[in-house]
N, C-alpha and C positions, 0 to 999 in steps of 0.2 A: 200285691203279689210280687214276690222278688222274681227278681230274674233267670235263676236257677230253676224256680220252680216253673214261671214260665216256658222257658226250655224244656224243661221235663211235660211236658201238655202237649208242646209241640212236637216233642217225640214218639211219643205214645199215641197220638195222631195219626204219624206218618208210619209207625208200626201196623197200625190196623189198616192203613190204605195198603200196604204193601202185599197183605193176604187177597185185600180184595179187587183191588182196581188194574186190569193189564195197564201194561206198559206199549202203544204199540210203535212198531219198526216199520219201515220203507225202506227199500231197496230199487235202484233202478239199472238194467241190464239195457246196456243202448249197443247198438254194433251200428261202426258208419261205414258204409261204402261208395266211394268218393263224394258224391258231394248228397247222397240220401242218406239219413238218418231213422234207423229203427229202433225203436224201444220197447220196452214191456216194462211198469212199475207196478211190483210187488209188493204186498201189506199186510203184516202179523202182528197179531198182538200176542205176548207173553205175559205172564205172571213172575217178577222176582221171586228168587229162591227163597225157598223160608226161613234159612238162617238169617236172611237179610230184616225179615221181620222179627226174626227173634229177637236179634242184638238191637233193632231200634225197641222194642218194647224194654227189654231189658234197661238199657241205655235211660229212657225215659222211667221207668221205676225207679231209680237207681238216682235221678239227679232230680226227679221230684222230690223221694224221699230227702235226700240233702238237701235241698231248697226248703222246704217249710221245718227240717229240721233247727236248719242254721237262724230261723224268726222264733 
């Protein structure tokens, strides 16, 4: 397997996790008053946009194709 096409597998991979798998985020909100310390950490998960998974599917089509083209 060349390497292009390689890349292309691993594109198209990370295309299809991009629909499915969140991403998630932490946030911490700490306020100090002299020498006490309060906090609250906060935790989301999101889903990447879809064009994000568009263009790696795309992307990986596109250099698979070129990869087993160019063998």
């Amino acid at each position: 397997m060349s390497n292009a096409a390689f890349l292309g597998v691993i594109l198209l991979l990370l295309g299809l996790l991009a629909f499915v798998v969140p991403v998630p985020h932490s946030e911490n909100h700490d306020i100090k008053i002299g020498d006490t310390n309060i906090g609250v950490q906060t935790r989301h998960s999101k889903n990447l946009p879809p064009a994000v998974g568009i263009v790696l599917l795309a992307g990986g089509v596109l250099t698979l194709a070129l990869g087993v083209r160019k063998t």
